[in-house]
C-alpha positions as CSV (number, residue, x, y, z in Angstrom):
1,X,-36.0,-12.9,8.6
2,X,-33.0,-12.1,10.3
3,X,-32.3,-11.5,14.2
4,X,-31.1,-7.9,13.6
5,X,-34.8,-7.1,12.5
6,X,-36.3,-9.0,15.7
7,X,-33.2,-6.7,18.2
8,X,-34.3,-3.9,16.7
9,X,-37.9,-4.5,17.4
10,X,-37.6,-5.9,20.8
11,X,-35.4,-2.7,21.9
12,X,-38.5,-0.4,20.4
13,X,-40.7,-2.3,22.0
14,X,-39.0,-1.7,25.3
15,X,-38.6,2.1,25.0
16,X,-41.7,2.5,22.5
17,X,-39.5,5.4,21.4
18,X,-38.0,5.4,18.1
19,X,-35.5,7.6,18.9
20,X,-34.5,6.5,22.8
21,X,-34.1,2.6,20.6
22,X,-31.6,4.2,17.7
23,X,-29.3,5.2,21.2
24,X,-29.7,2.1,22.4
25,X,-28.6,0.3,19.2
26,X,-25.8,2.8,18.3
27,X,-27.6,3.4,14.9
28,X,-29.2,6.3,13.4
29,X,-33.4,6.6,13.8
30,X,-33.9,5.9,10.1
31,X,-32.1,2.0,10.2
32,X,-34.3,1.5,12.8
33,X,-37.8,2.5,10.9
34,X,-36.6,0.7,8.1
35,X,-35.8,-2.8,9.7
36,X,-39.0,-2.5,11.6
37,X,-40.9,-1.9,7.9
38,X,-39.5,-4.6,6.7
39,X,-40.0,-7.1,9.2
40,X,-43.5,-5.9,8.7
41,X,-43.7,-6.3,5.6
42,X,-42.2,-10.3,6.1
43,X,-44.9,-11.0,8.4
44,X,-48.0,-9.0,6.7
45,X,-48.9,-7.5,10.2
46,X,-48.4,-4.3,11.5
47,X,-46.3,-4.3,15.2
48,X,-46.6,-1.0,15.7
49,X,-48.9,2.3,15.8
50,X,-47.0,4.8,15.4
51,X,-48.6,8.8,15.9
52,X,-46.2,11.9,16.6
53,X,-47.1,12.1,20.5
54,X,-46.5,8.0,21.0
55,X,-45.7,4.4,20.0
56,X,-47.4,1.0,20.8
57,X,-48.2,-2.7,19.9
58,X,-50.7,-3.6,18.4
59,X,-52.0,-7.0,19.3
60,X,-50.0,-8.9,16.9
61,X,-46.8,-6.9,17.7
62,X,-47.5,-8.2,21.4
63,X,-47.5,-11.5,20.1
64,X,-44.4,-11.1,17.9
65,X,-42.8,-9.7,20.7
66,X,-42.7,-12.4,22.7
67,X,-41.9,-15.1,20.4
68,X,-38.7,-12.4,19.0
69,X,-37.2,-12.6,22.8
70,X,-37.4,-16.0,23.0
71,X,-35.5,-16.4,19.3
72,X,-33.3,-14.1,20.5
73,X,-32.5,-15.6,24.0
74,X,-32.0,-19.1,21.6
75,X,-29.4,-17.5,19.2
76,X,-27.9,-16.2,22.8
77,X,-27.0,-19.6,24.3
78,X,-26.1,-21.1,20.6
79,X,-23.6,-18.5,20.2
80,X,-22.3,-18.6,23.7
81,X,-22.3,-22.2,22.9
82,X,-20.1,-21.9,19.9
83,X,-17.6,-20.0,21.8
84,X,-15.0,-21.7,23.8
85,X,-15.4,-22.0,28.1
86,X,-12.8,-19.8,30.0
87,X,-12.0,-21.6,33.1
88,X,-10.5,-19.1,36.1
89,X,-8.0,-21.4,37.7
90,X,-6.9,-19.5,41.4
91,X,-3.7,-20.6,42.3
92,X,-1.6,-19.8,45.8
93,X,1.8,-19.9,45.5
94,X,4.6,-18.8,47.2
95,X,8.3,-17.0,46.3
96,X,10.7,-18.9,44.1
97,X,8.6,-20.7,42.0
98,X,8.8,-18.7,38.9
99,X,10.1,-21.3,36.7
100,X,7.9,-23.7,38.0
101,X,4.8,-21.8,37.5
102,X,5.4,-21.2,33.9
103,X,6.1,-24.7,32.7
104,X,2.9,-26.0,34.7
105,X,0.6,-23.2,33.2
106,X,1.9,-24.2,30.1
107,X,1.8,-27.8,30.3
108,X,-1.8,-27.5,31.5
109,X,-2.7,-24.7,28.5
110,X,-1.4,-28.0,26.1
111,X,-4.6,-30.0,27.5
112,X,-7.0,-27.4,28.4
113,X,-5.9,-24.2,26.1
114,X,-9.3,-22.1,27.0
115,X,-8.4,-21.4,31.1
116,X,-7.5,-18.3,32.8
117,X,-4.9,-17.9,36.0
118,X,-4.8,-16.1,38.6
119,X,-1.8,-16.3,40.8
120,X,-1.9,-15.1,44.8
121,X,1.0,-15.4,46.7
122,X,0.0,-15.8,50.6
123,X,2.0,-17.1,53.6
124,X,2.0,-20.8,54.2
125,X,-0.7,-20.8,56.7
126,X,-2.9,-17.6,54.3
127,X,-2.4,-20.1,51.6
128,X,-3.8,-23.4,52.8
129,X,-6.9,-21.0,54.8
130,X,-7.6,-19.5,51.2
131,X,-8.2,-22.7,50.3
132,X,-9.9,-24.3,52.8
133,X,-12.6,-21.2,51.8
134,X,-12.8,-21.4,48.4
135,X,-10.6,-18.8,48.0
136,X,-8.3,-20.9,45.9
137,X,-8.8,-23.5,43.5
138,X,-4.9,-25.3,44.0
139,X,-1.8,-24.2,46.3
140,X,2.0,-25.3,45.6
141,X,3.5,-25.4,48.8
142,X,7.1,-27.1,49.9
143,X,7.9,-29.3,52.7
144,X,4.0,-30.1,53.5
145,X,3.2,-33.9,53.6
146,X,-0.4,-33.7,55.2
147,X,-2.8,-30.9,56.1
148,X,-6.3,-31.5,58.2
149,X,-8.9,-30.8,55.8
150,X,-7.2,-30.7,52.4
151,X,-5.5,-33.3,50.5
152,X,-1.7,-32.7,49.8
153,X,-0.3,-34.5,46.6
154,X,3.2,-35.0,46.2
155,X,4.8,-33.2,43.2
156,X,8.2,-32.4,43.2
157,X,11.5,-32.7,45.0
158,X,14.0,-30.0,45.5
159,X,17.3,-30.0,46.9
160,X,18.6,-27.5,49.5
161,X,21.5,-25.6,48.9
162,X,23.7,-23.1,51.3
163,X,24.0,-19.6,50.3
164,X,27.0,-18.0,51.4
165,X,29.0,-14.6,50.7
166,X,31.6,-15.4,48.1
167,X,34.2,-14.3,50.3
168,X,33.1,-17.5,52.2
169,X,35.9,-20.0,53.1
170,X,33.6,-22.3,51.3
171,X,32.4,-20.2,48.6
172,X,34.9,-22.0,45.8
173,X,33.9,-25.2,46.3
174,X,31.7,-27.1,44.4
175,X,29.3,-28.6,47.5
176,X,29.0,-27.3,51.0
177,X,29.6,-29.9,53.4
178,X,27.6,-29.6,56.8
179,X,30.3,-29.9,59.4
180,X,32.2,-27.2,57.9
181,X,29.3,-24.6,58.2
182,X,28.4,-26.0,61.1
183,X,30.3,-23.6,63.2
184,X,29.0,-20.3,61.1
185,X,26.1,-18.5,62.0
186,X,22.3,-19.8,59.9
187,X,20.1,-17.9,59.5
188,X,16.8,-19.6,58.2
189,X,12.9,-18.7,58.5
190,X,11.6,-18.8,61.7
191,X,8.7,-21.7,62.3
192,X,6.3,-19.1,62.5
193,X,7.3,-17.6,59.3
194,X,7.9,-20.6,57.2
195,X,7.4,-24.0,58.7
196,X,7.8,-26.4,56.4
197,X,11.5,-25.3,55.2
198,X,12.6,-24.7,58.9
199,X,11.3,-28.0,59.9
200,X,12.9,-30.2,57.0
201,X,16.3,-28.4,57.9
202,X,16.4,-28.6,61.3
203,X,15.2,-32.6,61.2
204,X,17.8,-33.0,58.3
205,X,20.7,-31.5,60.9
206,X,19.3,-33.1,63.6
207,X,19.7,-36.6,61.9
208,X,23.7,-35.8,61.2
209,X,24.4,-34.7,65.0
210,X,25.3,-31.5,63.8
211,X,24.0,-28.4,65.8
212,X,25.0,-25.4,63.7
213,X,25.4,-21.9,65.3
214,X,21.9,-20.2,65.2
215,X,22.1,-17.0,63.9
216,X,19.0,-14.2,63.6
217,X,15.9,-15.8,62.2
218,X,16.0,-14.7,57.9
219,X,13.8,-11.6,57.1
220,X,12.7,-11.3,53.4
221,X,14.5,-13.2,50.9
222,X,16.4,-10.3,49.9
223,X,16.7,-9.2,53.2
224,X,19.0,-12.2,54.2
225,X,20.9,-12.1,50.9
226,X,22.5,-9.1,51.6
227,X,23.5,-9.4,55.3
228,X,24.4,-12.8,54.4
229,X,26.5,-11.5,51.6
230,X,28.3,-8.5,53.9
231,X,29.0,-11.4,56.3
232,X,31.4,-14.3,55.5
233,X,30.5,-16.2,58.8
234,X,27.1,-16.5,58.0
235,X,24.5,-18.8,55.6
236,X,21.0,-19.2,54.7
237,X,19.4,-22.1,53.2
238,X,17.0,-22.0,49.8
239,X,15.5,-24.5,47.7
240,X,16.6,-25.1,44.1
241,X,14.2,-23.4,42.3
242,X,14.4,-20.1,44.4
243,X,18.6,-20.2,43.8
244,X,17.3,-19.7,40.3
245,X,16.2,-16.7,41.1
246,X,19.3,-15.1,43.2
247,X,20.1,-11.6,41.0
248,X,22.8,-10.8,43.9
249,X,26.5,-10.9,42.9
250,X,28.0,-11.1,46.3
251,X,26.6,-14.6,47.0
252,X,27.2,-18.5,46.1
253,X,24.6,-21.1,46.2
254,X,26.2,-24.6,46.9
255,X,24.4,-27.8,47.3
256,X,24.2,-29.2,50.3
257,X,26.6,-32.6,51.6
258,X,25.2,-34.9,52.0
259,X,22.1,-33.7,50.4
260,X,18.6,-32.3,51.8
261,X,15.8,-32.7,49.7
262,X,12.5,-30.8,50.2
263,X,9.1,-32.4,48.9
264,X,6.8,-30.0,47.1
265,X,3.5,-30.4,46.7
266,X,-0.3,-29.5,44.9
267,X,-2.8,-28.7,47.3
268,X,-6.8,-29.3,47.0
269,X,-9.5,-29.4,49.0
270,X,-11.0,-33.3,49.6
271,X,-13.6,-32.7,47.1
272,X,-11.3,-32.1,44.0
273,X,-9.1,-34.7,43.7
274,X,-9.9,-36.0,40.4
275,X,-8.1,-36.3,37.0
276,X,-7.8,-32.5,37.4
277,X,-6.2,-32.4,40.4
278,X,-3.6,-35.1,38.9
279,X,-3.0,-33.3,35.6
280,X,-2.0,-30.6,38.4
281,X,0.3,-32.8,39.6
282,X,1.9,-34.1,36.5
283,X,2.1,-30.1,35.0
284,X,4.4,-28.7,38.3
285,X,6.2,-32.2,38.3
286,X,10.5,-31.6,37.7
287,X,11.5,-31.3,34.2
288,X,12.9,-34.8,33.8
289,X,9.9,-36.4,35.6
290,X,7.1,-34.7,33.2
C-alpha cells in the first residue's frame, strides 16, 4: 500500500469531487481514479460510491478514512523527523563588526551547521530593549560591563585608535600619543548617542590628566570621517575592528599611546546563559584567543 494511494483518497474524500481532488493534487482526473481502484482493490472494500451527480463514503471508506489521516499525519512527523532543525538565531549588532560577525557565525555553523541568522543593527539602548523583549536572541555590544536585567559576558577586547586627516602633523607616525592631540579638536559620540565608547574615552583621558579640546559631537561614522579628513586639527576615536572598515583615503588610523582598550561583550537575557550562551562567547572571541 503506499501513502500516495491513502493522499489521494483523503483529498477525495475532502472534496468528494474527483475532479476538484486531481486540482488539488496537481495530477490529471484519471491518476486519481486509478490509485483510488487500486487501493480498493488492496483492501477488497469499496470507499467510494461514485454516480454522475455525486461522490461518497461508504461505511468502510469512513473507516479507512480515518485510519489513512492518521498514517499520514505519522509519515508527517517521521519525515519532518528525518530532516535537520533550522534554528533562527536573532542577533543585534552594531557598525564595525563585520569581521567579527563572520568568523563567529562561522565558528558557531562548525558546531551547530543547521541554524539560521538574522542580523538587526539597533542603537545601544534599541539593542539591549530588543532584547529584554524577546526581540533578540544575543547582542554584541562594546564598552558594556553590566546591564539591569540581562547578563553581559565578556568577549573581546579592542584597542582604540585616533583617526586623523593624513595631512595631520601626526599622521606619519606609527602611534598617536595623547598629549600631542590633546590640543586638537575630538570629536567623539555624544553620551546620548553612544555611551559606552564616550564613557571608556573620556575615563581613559581623565586618568592621564589630559583634557583634550572638545570639538562637535561625531555624526555618522562617515559623517565624521570626512570633516575629520578636510580638517588637520581635528580627530575622532574608533575601535579596531571598525578601522577595518575605513574605505576613505584622506585619513590615518593610529593606535592610541599609551593604549585604550575597549571590552566587548555577548549579551543575553538571565534565562539563557547556558553552554549556548558560552559557545557565543568563545565564537566572537579575538582571533588569537579562539
Amino acid at each position: 500500500m503506499e501513502l500516495r494511494a491513502l493522499r489521494y483518497f483523503v483529498t477525495v474524500a475532502d472534496e468528494l469531487h474527483f475532479g476538484r481532488a486531481a486540482e488539488r493534487l496537481h495530477v490529471a482526473q484519471p491518476a486519481v481514479s486509478q490509485q483510488i481502484a487500486r487501493l480498493e482493490r488492496e483492501l477488497g472494500v469499496r470507499l467510494l460510491d461514485r454516480s454522475p451527480r455525486r461522490v461518497r463514503l461508504t461505511a468502510a471508506g469512513q473507516r479507512v478514512l480515518e485510519a489513512a489521516r492518521g498514517t499520514l499525519a505519522a509519515a508527517g512527523r517521521v519525515q519532518a523527523a528525518a530532516k535537520p532543525v533550522m534554528t533562527t538565531v536573532r542577533i543585534g549588532t552594531a557598525a564595525g563588526l563585520t569581521a567579527r560577525l563572520e568568523r563567529g557565525i562561522d565558528a558557531l555553523r562548525e558546531r551547530a551547521p543547521e541554524f539560521d541568522v538574522v542580523l538587526v543593527d539597533l542603537p545601544l539602548e534599541a539593542r539591549l530593549n530588543a532584547l529584554r523583549q524577546g526581540d533578540l536572541d544575543l547582542a554584541l555590544t562594546r564598552g558594556v560591563r553590566s546591564v539591569p536585567g540581562l547578563a553581559v559576558l565578556p568577549a573581546w577586547t579592542e584597542r582604540l585608535f585616533a583617526v586623523v586627516s593624513r595631512r595631520h602633523p601626526a599622521a606619519g607616525r606609527p602611534t598617536a600619543g595623547l598629549a600631542e592631540l590633546a590640543g586638537d579638536a575630538l570629536r567623539v559620540p555624544s553620551r546620548e548617542h553612544d555611551p559606552s565608547l564616550h564613557d571608556v574615552l573620556v575615563d581613559a583621558l581623565r586618568e592621564t590628566g589630559l583634557c583634550p579640546k572638545d570639538g562637535r559631537p561625531a555624526g555618522t561614522l562617515q559623517d565624521t570621517l570626512v570633516e575629520v579628513g578636510s580638517d588637520p586639527r581635528s580627530w575622532t576615536v574608533l575601535p579596531a575592528d571598525q578601522v577595518a572598515e575605513i574605505r576613505s583615503t584622506r585619513v590615518r588610523a593610529l593606535p592610541l599611546e599609551p593604549a585604550i582598550t575597549i571590552p566587548g561583550s555577548v549579551v543575553v537575557a538571565p534565562d539563557q546563559v547556558s553552554s549556548g550562551a558560552e559557545c557565543a562567547v568563545a565564537a566572537f572571541r579575538d582571533e588569537a584567543t579562539d
